[in-house]
C-alpha positions as CSV (number, residue, x, y, z in Angstrom):
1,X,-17.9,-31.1,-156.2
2,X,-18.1,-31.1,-160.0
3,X,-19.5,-34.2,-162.1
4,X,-17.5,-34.7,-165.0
5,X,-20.9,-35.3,-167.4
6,X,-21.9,-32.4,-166.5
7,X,-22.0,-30.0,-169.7
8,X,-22.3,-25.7,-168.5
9,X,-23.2,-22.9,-171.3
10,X,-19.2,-22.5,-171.1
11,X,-18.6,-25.6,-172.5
12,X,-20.8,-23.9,-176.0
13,X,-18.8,-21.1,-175.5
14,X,-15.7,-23.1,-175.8
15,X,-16.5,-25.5,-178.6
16,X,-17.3,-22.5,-180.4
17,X,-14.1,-20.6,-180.2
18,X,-12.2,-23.6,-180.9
19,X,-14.1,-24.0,-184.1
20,X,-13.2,-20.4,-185.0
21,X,-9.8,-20.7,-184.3
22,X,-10.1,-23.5,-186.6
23,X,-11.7,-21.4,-189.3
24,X,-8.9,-19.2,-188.8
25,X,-6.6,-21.4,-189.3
26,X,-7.2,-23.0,-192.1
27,X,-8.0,-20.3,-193.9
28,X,-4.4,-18.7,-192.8
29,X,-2.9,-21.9,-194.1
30,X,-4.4,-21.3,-197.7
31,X,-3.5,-17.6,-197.8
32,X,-1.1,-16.2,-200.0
33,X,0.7,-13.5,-198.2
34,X,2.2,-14.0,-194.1
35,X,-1.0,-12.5,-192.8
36,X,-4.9,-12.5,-193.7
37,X,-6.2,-9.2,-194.3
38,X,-9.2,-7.7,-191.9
39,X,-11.3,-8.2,-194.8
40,X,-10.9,-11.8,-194.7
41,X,-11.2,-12.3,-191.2
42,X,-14.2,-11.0,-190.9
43,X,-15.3,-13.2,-193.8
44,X,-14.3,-16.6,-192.2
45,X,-15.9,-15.0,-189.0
46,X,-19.0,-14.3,-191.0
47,X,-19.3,-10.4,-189.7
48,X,-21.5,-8.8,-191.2
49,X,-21.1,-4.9,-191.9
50,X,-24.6,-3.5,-192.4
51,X,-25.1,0.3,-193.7
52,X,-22.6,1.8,-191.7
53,X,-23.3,0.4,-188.9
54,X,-21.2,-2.9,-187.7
55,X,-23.2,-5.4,-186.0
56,X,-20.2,-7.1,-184.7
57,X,-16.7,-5.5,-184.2
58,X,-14.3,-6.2,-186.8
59,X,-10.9,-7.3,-186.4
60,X,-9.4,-4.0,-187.7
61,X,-11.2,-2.0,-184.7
62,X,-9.3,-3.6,-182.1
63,X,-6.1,-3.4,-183.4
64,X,-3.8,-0.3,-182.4
């Protein structure tokens, strides 16, 4: 049985992503052109590219 107070670390995990999304999406609502660029993905994201080494994966790298 689950308790509905109950909070888990998914529930972070969650709250997080939706707050990205909403990054995302107001930042996609601003833009100019029909799509935001990899560049400004990452920068709503806040990755961070350091050297030439990428501490998180950027957008670009998982598209095809």
């Amino acid at each position: 049985m689950v308790m509905l107070g109950t909070r888990t670390v998914s529930d972070h995990v969650a709250l997080a992503e939706i707050e990205l999304c909403g990054e995302l999406m107001i930042a996609a609502s601003a833009a100019i052109g029909e799509r935001l660029s990899a560049d400004r993905i990452d920068e709503v994201l806040n990755v961070r590219v350091i050297a030439e080494r990428t501490t998180v994966p950027r957008q670009a790298d998982h598209r095809g």
